[in-house]
C-alpha positions in Angstrom: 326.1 74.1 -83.4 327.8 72.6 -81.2 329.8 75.8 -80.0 326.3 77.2 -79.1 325.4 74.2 -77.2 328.7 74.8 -74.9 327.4 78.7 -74.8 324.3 77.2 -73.4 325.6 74.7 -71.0 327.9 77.8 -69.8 324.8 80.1 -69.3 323.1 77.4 -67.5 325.9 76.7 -65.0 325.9 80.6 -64.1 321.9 80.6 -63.7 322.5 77.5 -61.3 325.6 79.3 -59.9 323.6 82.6 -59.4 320.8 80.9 -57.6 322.5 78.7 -55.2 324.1 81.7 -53.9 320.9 83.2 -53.5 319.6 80.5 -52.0 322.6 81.0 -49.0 321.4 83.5 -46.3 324.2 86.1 -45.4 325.4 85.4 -41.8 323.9 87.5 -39.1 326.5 90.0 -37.6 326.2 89.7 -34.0 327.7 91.2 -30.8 327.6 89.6 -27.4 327.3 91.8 -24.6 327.9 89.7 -20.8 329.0 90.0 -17.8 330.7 86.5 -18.0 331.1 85.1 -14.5 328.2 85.6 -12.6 325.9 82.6 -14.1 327.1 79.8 -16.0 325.3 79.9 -19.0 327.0 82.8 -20.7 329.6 80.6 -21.3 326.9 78.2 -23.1 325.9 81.1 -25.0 328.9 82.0 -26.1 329.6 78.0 -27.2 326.6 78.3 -29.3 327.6 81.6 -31.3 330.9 79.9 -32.1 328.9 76.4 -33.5 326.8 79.3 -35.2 330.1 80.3 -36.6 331.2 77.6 -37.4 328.1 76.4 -39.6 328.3 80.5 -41.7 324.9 81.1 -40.2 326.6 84.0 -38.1 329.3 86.8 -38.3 330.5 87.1 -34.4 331.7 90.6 -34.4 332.8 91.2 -30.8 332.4 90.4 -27.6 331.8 92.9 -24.9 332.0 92.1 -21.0 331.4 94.0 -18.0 332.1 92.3 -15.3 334.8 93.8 -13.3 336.7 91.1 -13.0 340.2 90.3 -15.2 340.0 87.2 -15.6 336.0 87.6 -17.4 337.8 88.7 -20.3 340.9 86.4 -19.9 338.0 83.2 -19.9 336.6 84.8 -22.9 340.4 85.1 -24.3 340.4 81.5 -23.7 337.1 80.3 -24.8 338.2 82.3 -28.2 341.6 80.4 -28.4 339.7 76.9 -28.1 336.6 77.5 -30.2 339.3 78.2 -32.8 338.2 82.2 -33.0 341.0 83.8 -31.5 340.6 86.9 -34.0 337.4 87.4 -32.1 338.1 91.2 -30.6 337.2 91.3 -26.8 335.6 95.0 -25.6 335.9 95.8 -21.6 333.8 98.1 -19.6 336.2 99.1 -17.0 333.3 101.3 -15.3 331.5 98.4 -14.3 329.4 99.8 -11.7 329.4 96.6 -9.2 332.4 95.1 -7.2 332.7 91.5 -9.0 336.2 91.0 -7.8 334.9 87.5 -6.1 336.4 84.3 -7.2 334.1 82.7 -9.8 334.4 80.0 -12.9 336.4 82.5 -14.7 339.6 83.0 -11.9 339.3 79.4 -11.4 339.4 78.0 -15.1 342.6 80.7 -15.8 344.4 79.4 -12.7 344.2 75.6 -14.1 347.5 74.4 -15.0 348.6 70.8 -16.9 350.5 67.8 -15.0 353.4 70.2 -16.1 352.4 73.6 -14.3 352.0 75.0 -17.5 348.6 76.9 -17.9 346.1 74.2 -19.1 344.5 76.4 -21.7 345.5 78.7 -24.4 345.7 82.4 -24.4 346.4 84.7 -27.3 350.1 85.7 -27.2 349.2 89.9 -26.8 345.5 89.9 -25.7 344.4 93.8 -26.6 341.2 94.1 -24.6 339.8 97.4 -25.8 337.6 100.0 -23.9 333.8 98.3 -24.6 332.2 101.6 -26.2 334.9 102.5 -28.2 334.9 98.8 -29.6 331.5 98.9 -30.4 331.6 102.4 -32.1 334.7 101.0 -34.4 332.9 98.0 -35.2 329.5 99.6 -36.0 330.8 102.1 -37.9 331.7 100.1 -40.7 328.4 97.9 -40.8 325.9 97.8 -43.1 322.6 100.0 -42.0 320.6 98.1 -39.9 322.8 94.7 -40.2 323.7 94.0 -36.8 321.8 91.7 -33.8 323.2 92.9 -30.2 322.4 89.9 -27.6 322.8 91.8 -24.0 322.5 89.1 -21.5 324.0 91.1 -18.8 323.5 94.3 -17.2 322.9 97.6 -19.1 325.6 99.6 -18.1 327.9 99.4 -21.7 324.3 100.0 -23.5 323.2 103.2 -21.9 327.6 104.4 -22.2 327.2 103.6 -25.6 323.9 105.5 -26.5 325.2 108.7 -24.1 328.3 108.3 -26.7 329.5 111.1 -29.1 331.3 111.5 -31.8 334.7 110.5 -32.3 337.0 108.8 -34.7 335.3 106.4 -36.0 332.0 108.0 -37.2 330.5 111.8 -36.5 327.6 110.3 -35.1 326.5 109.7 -31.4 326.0 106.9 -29.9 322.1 106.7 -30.4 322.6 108.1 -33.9 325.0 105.4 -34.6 322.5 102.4 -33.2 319.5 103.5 -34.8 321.7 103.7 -37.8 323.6 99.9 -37.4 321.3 98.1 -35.0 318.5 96.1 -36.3 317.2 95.2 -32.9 318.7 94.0 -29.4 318.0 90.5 -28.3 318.1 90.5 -24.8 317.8 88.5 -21.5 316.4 90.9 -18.8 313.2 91.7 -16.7 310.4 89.5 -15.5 306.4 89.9 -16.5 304.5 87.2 -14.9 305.7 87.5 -11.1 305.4 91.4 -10.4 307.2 91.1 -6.8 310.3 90.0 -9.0 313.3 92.4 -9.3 315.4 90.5 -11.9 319.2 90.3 -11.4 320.4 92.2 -15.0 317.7 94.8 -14.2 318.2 95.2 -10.4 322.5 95.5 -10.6 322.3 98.3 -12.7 318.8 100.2 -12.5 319.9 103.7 -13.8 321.3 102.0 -16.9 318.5 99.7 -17.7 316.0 102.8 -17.3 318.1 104.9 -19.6 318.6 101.9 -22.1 315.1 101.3 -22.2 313.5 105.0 -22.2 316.0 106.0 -25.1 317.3 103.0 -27.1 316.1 104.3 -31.2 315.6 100.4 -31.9 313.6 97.3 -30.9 313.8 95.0 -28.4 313.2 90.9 -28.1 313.3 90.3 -24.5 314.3 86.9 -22.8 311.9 87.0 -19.2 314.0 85.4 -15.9 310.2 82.7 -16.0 311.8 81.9 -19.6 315.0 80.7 -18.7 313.5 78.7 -15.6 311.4 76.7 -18.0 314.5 75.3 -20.2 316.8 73.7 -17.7 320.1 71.9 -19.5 321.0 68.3 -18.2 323.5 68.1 -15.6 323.8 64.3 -17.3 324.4 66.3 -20.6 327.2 67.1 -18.8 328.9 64.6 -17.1 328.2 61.9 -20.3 328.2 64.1 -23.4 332.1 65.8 -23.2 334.1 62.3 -23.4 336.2 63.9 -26.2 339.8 63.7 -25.0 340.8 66.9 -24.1 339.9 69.2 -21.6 336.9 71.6 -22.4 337.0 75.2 -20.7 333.0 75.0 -20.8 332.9 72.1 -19.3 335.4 73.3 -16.7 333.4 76.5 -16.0 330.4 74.4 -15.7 331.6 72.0 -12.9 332.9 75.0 -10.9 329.8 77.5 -11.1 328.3 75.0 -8.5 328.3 71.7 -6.9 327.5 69.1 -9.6 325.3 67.9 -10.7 322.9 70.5 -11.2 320.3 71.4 -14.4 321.4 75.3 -15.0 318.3 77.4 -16.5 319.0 78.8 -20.2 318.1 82.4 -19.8 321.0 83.7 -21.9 321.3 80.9 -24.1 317.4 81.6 -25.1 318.4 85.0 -25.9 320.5 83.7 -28.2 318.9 81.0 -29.7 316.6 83.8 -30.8 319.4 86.0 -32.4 320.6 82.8 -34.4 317.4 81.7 -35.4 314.8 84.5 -35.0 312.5 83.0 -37.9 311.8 79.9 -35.4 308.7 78.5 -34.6 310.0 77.3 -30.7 309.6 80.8 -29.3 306.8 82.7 -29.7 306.7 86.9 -29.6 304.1 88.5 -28.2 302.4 92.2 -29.2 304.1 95.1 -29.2 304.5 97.2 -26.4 306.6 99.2 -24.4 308.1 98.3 -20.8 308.7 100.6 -17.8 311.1 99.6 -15.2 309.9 101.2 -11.2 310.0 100.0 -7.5 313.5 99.6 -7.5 313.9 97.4 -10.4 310.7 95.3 -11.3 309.5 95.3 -15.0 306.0 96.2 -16.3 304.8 95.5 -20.0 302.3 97.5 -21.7 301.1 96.4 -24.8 301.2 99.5 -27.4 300.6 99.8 -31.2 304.2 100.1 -32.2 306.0 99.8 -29.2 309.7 99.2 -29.2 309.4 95.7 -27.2 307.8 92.0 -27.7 308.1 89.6 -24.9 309.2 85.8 -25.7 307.1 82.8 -24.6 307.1 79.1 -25.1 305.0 76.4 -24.3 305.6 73.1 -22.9 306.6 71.3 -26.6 308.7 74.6 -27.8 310.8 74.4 -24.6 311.5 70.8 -25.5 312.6 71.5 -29.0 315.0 74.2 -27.6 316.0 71.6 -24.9 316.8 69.0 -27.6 318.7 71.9 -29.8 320.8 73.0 -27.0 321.7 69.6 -26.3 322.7 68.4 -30.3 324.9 72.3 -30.4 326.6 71.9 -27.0 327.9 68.3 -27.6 329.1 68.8 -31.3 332.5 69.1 -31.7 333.6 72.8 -32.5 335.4 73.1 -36.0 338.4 73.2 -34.3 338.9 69.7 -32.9 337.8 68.0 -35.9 
């Protein structure tokens, strides 16, 4: 009797067992696509897919940045080390189409050195940047079908290179193939609906891309509107009261040097992904589907469509104060790797 009692107590702990695990979502793959240095709050993006990380609600995957600029990739390099992801792998489009050779928050944070000269922040010994496409098609290639999120919060360039990409190799299958395959949908920050006069920046710096991106990508789109981003602004006194932790913070660093503090930055890649994160939320809302045509030199138009590839995010007044108050509780917890 009392051997099938154990038995029992044994079965019971693997039902228990068995559920729990079901009861734990599998991590969303991601990959970030920027074009790190032209607007501060790609670096707050990127700090809240590592808290993501850090919690097992997401599998980063890569990072991909076109900015032609070295020391984009470098910051990122950086923002790896700290964040305690250094394994991260970091994909450059050396094709960049615009001259971003300017000094921004990225050449400045690199160039900050310790009371000692030394460099201030950490690098990885060897950084390997590899070329952006060929990254994505190694890394996509050996994801599960329809498994992965890209957030492109940038321009379109690496987009519209990857789908024109053919085989090589890592899989037989083109570039388009290989997202319809992989990609469950692209969260991303582009385009503006409500002010049709407005040529938004991603859009406008790279119009043949988006066009192509748009007309031919075999997946879905969530798009992130430039009105959007306006209507979440992050504290500047977040900022200058929340990062008392000791040590010096390349975030914080970038922030102070994108402009003159103190000044509320607008979230538009940081809503993009929020969504990518936390797509079941109830602080955004998606509209119908539709499709969206980009003409006169770089302003958006959205149709809605039966079974269009796009749906437009919105928030009201009280959702936009719930992403606030997220953004706010992610930004100023400590990453995994500094407790």
């Amino acid at each position: 009797m009392k051997r099938l009692l154990f038995i029992f107590v044994l079965l019971l702990a693997g039902v228990n067992a068995t559920t729990q695990a079901q009861d734990i979502p599998t991590p969303q793959s991601i990959i970030f696509e920027t074009d790190m240095g032209n607007d501060i709050d790609d670096a707050m993006a990127l700090d809240i897919l590592y808290k993501n990380m850090d919690a097992n609600r997401i599998n980063l995957l890569g990072i991909s940045v076109h900015k032609n600029n070295p020391h984009a990739a470098e910051f990122i390099d950086i923002m790896n080390n700290w964040y305690g992801h250094k394994r991260i792998p970091i994909g450059v489009n050396t094709a960049a189409v615009t001259d971003m050779g300017a000094m921004d928050y990225c050449t400045e944070v690199c160039a900050m050195n310790d009371k000692d000269g030394m460099a201030l922040f950490n690098r990885s010994k060897k950084p390997k940047f590899e070329e952006a496409v060929e990254m994505y098609r190694r890394i996509l290639s050996a994801q599960d079908d329809k498994s992965v999120v890209i957030v492109t919060v940038g321009f379109s360039t690496t987009m519209a290179a990857l789908l024109k990409s053919q085989a090589d190799n890592y899989s037989a299958m083109s570039g388009k193939e290989l997202v319809e395959r992989k990609v469950k949908y692209f969260s991303i920050m582009a385009g503006e609906f409500d002010n049709q006069d407005h040529r938004e920046f991603n859009i406008e710096q790279d119009i043949e891309a988006a066009k192509y991106f748009f007309e031919n990508s075999p997946v879905p789109f969530v798009v992130t509107p430039f009105k959007l981003g306006t209507q979440v602004l992050y504290p500047a006194k977040s900022i200058v009261e929340d990062f008392e932790w000791g040590v010096k913070h390349p975030f914080i660093e970038a922030y102070k040097r994108y402009k003159n503090m103190p000044y509320d930055c607008c979230t538009f890649d940081v809503i993009a992904t929020y969504y990518a994160c936390y797509p079941e939320t109830e602080n955004l809302t998606l509209s119908e589907e539709g499709e969206v045509e980009i003409y006169d030199g770089g302003k958006t138009r959205f149709t809605p469509k039966k079974g269009g590839r796009f749906r437009i995010l919105t928030a009201n007044e009280e959702q936009c104060s719930k992403i606030r108050e997220y953004f706010i509780s992610t930004l100023t917890t400590k990453p995994r790797s500094l407790r």
